[in-house]
N, C-alpha and C positions, 0 to 999 in steps of 0.2 A: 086899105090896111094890108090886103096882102101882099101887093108889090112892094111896098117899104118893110115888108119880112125878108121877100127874097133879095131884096138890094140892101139888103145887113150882112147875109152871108158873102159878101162878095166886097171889100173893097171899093171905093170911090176910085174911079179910073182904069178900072179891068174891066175889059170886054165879057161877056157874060159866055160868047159863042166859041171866044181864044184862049177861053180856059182851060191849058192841061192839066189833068193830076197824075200825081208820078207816084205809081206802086210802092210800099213800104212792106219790104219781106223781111220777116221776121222768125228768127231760126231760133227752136228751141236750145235754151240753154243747160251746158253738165254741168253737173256739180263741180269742184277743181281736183275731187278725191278719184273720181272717176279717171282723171288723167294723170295727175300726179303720181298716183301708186304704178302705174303698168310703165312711164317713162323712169320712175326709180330702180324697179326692178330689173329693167332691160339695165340701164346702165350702170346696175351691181351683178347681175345674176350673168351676165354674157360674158365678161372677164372673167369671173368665176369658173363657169364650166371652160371656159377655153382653158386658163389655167390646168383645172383639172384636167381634160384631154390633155395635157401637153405632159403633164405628171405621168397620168397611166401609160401613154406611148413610150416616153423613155424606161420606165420600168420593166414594162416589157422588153422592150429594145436591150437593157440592161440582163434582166434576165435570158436572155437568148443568146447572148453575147457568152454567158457564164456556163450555159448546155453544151455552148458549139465548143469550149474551151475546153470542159470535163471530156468530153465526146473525141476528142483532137489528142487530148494527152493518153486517154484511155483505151 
């Protein structure tokens, strides 16, 4: 009875000694919020501040413009 146990696990016609088994790795899974929020925000929040740097630059820019001006007349 034993050997008709182990020749159940195995297929009619597979060698018993040519048998590979192939590794199943198994990666835990995230949640979709976990990825979803931080790719949203990148792709609102970086045009954002760029934006903004690009505001404060010229303002400044703008304001210095308007020192050298008073500065030059006076």
């Amino acid at each position: 009875m034993s050997t008709s146990q182990s020749d159940s696990e195995f297929p009619a016609g597979i060698d018993h000694q040519n048998k590979k088994f192939t590794t199943i790795i198994i990666y835990p899974t995230v949640t979709p919020e976990k990825i979803i929020i931080p790719m949203v925000s990148c792709i609102l929040g970086f045009p954002l501040l760029a934006l903004m740097v690009i505001c404060c630059l010229r303002r400044r820019a703008k304001l210095a413009r308007d020192r050298d001006r008073r500065r030059n007349l006076g």
